[in-house]
C-alpha positions as CSV (number, residue, x, y, z in Angstrom):
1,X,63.9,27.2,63.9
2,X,67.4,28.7,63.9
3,X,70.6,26.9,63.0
4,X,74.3,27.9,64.9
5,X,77.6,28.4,62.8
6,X,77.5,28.5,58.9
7,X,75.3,25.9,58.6
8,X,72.2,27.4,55.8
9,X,69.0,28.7,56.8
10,X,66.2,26.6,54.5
11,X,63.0,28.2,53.9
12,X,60.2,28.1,51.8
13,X,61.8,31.0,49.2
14,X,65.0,29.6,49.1
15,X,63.5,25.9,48.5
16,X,61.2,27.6,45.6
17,X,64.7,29.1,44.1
18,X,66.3,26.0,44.3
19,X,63.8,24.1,42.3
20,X,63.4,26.9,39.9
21,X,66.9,26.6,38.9
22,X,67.3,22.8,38.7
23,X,64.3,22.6,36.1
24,X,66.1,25.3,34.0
25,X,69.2,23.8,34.1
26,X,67.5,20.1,33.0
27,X,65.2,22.3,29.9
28,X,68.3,23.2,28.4
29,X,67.0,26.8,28.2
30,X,64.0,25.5,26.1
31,X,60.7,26.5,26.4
32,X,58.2,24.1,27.3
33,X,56.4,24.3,23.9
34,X,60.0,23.6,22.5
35,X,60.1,20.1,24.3
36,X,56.3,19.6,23.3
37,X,57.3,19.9,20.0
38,X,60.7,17.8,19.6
39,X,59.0,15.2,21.6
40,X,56.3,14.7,19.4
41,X,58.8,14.9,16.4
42,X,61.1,12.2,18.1
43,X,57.8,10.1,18.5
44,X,56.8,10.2,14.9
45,X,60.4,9.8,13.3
46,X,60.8,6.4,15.8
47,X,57.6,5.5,13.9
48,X,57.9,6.3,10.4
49,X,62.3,5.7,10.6
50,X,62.6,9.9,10.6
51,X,61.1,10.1,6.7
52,X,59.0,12.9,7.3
53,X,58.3,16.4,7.7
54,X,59.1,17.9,11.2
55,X,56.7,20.1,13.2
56,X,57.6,23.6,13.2
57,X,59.3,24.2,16.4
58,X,58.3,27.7,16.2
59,X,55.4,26.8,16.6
60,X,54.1,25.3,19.6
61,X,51.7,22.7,19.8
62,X,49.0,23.6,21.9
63,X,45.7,22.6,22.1
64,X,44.1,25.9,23.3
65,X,42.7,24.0,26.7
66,X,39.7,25.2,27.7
67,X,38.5,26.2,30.9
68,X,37.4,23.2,33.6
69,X,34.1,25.2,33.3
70,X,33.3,24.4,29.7
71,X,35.5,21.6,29.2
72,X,32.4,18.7,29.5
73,X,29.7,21.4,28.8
74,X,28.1,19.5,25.5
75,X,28.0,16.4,27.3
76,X,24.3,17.2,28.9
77,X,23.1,18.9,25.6
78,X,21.5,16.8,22.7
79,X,23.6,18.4,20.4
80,X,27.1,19.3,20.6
81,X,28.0,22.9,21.9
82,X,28.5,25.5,19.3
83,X,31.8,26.3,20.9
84,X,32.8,23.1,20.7
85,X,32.6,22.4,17.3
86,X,35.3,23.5,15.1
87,X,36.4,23.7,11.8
88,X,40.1,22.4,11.2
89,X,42.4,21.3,8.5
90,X,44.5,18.0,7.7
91,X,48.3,18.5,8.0
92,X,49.4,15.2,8.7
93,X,48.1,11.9,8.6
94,X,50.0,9.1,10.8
95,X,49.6,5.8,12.8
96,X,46.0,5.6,12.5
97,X,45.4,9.1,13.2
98,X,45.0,12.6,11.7
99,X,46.9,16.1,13.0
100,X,44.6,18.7,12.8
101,X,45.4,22.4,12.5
102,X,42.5,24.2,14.2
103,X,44.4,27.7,14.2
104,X,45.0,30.5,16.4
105,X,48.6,28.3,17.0
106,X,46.7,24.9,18.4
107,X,46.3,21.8,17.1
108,X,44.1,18.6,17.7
109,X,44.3,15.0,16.9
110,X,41.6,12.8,15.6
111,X,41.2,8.8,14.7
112,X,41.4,7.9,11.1
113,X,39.0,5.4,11.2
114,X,36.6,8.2,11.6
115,X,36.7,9.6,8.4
116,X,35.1,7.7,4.8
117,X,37.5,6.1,2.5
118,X,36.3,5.7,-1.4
119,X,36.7,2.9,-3.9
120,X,38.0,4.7,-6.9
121,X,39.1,1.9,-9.5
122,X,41.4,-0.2,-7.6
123,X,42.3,2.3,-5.0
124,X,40.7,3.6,-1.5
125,X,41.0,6.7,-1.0
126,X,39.9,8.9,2.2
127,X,40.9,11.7,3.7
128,X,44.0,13.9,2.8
129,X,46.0,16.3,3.9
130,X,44.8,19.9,3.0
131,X,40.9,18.9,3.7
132,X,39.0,20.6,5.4
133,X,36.2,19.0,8.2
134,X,34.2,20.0,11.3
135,X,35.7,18.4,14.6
136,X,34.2,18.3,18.3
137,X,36.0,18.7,21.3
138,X,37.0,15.9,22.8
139,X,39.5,16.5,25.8
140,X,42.5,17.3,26.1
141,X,46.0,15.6,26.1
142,X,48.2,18.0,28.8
143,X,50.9,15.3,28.4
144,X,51.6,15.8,24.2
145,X,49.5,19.2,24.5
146,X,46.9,18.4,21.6
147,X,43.2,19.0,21.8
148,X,41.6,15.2,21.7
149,X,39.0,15.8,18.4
150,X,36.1,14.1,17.1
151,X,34.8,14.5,13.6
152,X,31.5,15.6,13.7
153,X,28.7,13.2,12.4
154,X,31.4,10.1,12.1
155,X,31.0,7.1,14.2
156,X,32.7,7.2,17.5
157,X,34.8,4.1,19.0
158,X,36.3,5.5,22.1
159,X,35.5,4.8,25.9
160,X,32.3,5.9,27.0
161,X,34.2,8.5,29.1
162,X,34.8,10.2,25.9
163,X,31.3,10.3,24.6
164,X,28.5,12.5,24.6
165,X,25.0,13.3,23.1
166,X,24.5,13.5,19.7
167,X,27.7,11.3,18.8
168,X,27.2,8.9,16.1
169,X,28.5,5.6,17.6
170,X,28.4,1.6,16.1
171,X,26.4,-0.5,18.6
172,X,26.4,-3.9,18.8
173,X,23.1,-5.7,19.9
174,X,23.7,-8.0,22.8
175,X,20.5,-8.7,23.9
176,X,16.4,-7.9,23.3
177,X,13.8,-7.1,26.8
178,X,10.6,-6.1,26.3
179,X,11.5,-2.5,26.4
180,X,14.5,-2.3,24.0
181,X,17.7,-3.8,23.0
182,X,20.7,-4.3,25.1
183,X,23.9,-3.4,23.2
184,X,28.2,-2.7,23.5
185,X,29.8,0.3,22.3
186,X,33.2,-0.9,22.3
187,X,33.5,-2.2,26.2
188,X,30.6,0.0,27.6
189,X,27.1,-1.1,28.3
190,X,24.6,0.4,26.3
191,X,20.4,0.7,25.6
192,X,18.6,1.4,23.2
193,X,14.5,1.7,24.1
194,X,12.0,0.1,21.8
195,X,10.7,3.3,20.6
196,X,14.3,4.3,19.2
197,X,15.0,1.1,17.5
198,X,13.4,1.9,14.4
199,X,10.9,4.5,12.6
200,X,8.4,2.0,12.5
201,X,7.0,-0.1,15.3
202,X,8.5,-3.4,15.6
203,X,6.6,-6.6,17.7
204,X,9.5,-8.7,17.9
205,X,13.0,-7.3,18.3
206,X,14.5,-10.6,18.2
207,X,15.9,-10.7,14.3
208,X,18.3,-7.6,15.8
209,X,20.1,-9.5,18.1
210,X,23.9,-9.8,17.4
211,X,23.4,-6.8,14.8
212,X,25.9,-3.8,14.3
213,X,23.8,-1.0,14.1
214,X,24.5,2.7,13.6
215,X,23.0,5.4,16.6
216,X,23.2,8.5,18.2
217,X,23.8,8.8,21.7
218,X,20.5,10.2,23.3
219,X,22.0,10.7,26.6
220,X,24.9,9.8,28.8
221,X,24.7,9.4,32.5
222,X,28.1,9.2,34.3
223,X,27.2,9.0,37.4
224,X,25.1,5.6,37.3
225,X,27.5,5.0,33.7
226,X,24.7,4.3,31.4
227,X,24.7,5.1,27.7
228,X,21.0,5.4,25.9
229,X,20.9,5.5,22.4
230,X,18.6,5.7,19.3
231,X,18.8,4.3,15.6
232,X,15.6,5.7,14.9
233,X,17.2,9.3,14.9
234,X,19.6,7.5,12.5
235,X,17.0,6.0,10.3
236,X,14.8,9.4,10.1
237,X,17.6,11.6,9.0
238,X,18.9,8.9,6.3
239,X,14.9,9.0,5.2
240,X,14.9,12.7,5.0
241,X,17.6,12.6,2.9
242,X,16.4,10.5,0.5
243,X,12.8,11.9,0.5
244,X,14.1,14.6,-0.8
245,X,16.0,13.0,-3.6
246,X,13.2,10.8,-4.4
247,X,10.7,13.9,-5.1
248,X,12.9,16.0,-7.6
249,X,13.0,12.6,-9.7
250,X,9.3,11.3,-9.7
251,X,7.2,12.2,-12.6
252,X,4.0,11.2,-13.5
253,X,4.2,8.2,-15.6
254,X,7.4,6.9,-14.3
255,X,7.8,3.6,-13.3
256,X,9.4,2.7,-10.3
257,X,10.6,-0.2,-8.0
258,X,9.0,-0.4,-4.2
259,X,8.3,-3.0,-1.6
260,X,5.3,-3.5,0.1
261,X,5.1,-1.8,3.5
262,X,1.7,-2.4,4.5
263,X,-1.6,-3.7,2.9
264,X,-5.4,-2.5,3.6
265,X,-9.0,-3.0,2.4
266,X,-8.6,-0.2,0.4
267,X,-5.3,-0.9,-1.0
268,X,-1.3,-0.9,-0.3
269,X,1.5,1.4,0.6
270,X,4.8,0.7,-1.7
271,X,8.2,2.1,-0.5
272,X,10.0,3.9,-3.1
273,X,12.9,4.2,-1.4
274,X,12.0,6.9,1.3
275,X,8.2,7.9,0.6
276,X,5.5,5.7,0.4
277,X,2.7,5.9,-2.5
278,X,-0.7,4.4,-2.5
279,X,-1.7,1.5,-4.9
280,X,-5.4,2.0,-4.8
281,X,-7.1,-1.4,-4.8
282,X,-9.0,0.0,-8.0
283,X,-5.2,0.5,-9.8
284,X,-4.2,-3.4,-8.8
285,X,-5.7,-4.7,-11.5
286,X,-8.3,-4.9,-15.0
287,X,-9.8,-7.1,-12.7
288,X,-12.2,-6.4,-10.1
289,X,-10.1,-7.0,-6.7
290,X,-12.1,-8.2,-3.7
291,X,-9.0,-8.8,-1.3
292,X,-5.9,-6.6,-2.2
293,X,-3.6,-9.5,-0.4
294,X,-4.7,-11.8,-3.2
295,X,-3.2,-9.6,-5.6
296,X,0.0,-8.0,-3.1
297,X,1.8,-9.2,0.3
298,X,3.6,-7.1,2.5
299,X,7.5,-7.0,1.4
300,X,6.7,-8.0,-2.4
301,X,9.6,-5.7,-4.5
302,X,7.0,-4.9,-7.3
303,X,6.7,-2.5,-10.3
304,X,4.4,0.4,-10.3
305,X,3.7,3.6,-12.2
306,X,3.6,6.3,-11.0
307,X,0.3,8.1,-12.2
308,X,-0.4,10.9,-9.8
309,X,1.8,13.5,-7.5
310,X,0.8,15.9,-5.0
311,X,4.2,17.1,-4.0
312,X,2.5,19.8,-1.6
313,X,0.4,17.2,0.8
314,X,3.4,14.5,-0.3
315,X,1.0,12.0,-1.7
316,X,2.1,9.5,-4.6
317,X,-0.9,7.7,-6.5
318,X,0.6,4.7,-8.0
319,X,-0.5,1.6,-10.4
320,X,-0.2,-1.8,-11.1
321,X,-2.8,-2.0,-14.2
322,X,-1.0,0.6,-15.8
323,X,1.9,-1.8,-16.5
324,X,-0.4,-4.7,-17.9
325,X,-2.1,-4.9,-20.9
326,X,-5.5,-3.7,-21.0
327,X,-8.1,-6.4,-22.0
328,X,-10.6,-3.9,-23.4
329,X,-8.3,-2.9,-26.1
330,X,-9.9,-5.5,-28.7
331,X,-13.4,-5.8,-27.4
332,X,-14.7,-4.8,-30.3
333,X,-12.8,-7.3,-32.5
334,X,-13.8,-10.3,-29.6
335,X,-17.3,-9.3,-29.0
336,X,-19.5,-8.2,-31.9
337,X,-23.2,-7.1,-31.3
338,X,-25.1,-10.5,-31.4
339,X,-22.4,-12.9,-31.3
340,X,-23.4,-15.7,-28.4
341,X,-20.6,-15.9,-25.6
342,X,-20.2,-18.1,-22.6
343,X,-19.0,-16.4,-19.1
344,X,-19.0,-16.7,-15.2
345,X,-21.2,-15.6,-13.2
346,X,-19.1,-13.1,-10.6
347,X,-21.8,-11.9,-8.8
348,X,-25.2,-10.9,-8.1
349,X,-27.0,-7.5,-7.7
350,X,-30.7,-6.3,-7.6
351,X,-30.7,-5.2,-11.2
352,X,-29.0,-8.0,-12.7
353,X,-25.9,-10.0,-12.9
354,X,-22.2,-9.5,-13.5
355,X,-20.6,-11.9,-15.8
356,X,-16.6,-12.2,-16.4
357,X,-16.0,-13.1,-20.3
358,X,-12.7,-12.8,-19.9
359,X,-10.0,-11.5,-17.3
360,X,-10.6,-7.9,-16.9
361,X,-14.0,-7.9,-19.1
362,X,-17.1,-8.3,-17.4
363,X,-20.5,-7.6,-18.8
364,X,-24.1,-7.0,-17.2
365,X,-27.2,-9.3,-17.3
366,X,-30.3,-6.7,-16.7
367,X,-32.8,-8.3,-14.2
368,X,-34.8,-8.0,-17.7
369,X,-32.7,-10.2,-19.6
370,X,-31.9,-12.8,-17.4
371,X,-35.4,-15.1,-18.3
372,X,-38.6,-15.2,-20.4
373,X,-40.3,-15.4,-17.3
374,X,-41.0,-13.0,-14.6
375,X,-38.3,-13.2,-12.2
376,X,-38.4,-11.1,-8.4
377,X,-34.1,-11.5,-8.2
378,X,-31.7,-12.2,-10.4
379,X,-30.7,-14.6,-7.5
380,X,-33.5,-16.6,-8.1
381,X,-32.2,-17.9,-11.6
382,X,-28.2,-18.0,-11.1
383,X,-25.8,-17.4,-8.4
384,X,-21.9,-17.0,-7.9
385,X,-19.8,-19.0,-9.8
386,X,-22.9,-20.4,-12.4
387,X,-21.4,-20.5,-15.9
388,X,-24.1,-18.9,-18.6
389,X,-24.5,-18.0,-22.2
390,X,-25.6,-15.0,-23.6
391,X,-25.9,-13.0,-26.5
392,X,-24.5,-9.4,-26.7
393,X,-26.9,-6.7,-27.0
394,X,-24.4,-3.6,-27.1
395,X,-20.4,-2.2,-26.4
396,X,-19.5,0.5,-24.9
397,X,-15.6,1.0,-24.7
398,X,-15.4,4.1,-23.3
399,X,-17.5,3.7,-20.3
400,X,-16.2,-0.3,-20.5
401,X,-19.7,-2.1,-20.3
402,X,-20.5,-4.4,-22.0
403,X,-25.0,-5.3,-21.9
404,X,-25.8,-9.0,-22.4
405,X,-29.2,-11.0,-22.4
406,X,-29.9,-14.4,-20.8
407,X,-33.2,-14.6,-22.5
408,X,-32.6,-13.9,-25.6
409,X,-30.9,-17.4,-25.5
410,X,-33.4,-18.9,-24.3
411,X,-35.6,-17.5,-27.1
412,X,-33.9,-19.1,-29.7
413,X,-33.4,-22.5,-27.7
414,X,-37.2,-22.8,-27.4
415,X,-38.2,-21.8,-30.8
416,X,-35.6,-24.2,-32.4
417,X,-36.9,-27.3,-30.1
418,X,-40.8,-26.3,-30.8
419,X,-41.3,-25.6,-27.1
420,X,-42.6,-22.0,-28.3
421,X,-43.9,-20.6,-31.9
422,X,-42.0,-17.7,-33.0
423,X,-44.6,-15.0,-32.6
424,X,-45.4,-16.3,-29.1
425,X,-41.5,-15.7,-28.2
426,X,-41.6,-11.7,-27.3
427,X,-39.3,-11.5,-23.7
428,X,-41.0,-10.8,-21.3
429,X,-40.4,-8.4,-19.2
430,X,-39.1,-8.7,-15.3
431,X,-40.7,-4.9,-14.6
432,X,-44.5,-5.5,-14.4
433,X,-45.9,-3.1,-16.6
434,X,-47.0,0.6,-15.4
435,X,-50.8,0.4,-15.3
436,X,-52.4,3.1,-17.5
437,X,-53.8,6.0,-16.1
438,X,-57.7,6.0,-15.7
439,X,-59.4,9.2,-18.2
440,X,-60.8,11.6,-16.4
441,X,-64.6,12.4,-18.1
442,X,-64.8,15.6,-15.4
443,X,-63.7,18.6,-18.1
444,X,-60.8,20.7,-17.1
445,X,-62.3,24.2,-18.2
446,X,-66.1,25.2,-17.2
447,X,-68.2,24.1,-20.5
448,X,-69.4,27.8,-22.1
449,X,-72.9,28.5,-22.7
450,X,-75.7,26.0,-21.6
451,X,-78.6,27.0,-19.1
């Protein structure tokens, strides 16, 4: 459309100058990295009342923005991208969070509360400038032009917008279902499924309710803005870690602090701290142990030793007897050949019967010895519990067995009331005795000579 007289002509080119020359006359001639820059410097100085040290203005702040094709690319993978992660270097440390210089002229931010702080003596110390960490990619900030960082493996606290698989996050339980626990990160909704809660199996989720724990994000689904995340990932990798402190320090014969994780019939599994070790029922105790839950529960903290190691097949033998004094040590000295002792009957076998003289000393009436008189069982004469007297016929330390007789008791009971006269009072024998073998009268070899 035309215009009469001197009235100016305004189309799209002359509009574009126009506006071209209004935002240079309002820059100042500055670049925009220039404005970036004293911006961010005005911000800080407001802050901190102007005591510190400026941001080169030569050199501009950017934060390398990536394309919008590989800007949420780690988001769908279960670990973070390779070219997302980054290494990067403190310069500056203020209001809560830390300037990052990731080179190649950008720079990040990241929270401070992402990074550890140590107690040394009265102070806490954390992160400084001049360290160096590896940071994710978060976003980016086109308004203050700094790349939005993450440390990599620290806890994450922002919006679920911002996270992504394999971030470490701080969940808090907010509810148990039958399939998992309901949970907060921050203000977002979160799940974690039964089988991630822990490394081991868990009936009743309820004693995690209104816990803080520590996960990784499994997945995150934006469009239906669920969050699913796993402790057990958490708990493996802490385990891992330990295991393999834990087997460059066992020896054999060292003793060691565990807890109970599980008891059988054939003995328990002890937690050392990130590998179990088995406390064979025959290493509980001197004693002979029918039930190992009389002797151990599940979560006992006990001392064991540790007496064999298999670092290849990562199996730990462990003890309990080892640490307690060993009642055979003065058998000898207790139990002379011939003395009369008194014990209690533990129990009963075909060829004889067990009898506890002590805890942790047990010694063997034969079938033989139990009676003067023929028996068919050792059952027949005393059962479980019976308490007896008997003399002791031998000691055997190194094979730890001790022989006892019944009878001969009873021998000298009889003779000393008359019952018996003192060549009448042989034992006699439970065995019946082996007949003898009829004589043959037929000759072996073919008599010589003779018709």
């Amino acid at each position: 459309m035309s215009q009469s007289g001197n009235e100016q002509v305004n189309t799209p080119e002359t509009e574009a100058k126009a506006l071209e020359s209004e935002v240079k006359q309002a820059m100042g001639g500055m670049s925009i990295e220039d404005l970036m820059a004293q911006s961010l410097n005005t911000k800080s100085e407001e802050s901190q009342g102007g005591d510190r040290k400026k941001l080169d203005p030569a050199r501009p702040v950017r934060g390398g923005r990536p394309s919008a094709r590989n800007r949420h690319s780690h988001y769908d993978d279960a670990h973070p991208n390779p070219d997302n992660v980054k290494k990067g270097k403190i310069v500056e440390i203020r209001n809560g969070q830390v300037l990052v210089d990731l080179g190649g002229k950008s720079q990040g931010i990241c929270p401070l509360d992402q990074f550890d702080t140590v107690q040394e003596g009265e102070e806490l110390k954390g992160v400084e400038v001049g360290q160096e960490y590896e940071f994710i990619y978060k976003g980016y900030d086109a308004r203050e032009g700094l790349v939005n960082l993450a440390r990599k493996g620290a806890v994450q606290h922002g919006a679920w917008e911002t996270l992504s698989a394999g971030d470490t996050v701080e969940a808090t339980v907010t509810g148990v279902t039958p399939g998992g626990l309901e949970c907060r990160v921050g203000a977002s909704r979160a799940f974690i499924p039964a089988s991630q809660v822990d490394v081991r199996f868990h009936k009743d989720l309820s004693a995690f309710l209104n816990q803080r724990l520590t996960c990784i994000v499994s997945r995150v689904d934006r469009e239906r803005r669920s969050i699913s995340l796993s402790r057990r990932d958490v708990l493996a990798a802490e385990q891992e870690k330990a295991a393999e402190k834990i087997w460059g320090e066992l020896s054999v014969g060292q003793v060691r602090e565990g807890k109970v994780r599980s008891v059988q019939a054939y003995g328990a599994f002890v937690d050392l701290g990130g590998i179990d070790g088995l406390l064979h029922v025959s290493a509980m105790s001197h004693q002979r142990v029918s039930d190992p839950k009389k002797i151990v529960k599940e979560g006992d903290t006990i001392q064991v030793m540790v007496t064999n190691l298999d670092k290849d097949k990562k199996r730990v033998s462990l003890s309990l007897k080892q640490l307690q004094k060993d009642p055979w040590a003065n058998v000898t000295n207790d139990y002379a050949i011939g003395q009369t002792v008194t014990g209690t009957v533990k129990r009963t076998v075909d060829f004889g019967a067990f009898v506890e003289l002590a805890p942790g000393v047990e010694g063997l009436v034969h079938v033989s010895q139990i009676a003067l008189k023929r028996i068919n069982k050792p059952s027949d004469v005393v059962k479980e519990g019976d308490t007896v007297t008997a003399k002791v016929l031998g000691v055997d330390t190194e094979k730890k067995r001790i022989s006892l007789s019944m009878s001969a008791v009873e021998r000298e009971q009889k003779i000393a009331s008359g019952e018996i006269k003192v060549e009448e009072a042989k034992p006699v024998s439970a065995a019946p005795a082996t007949p003898a073998k009829p004589v043959s009268n037929k000759p072996k070899k073919p008599l010589k000579g003779g018709l």
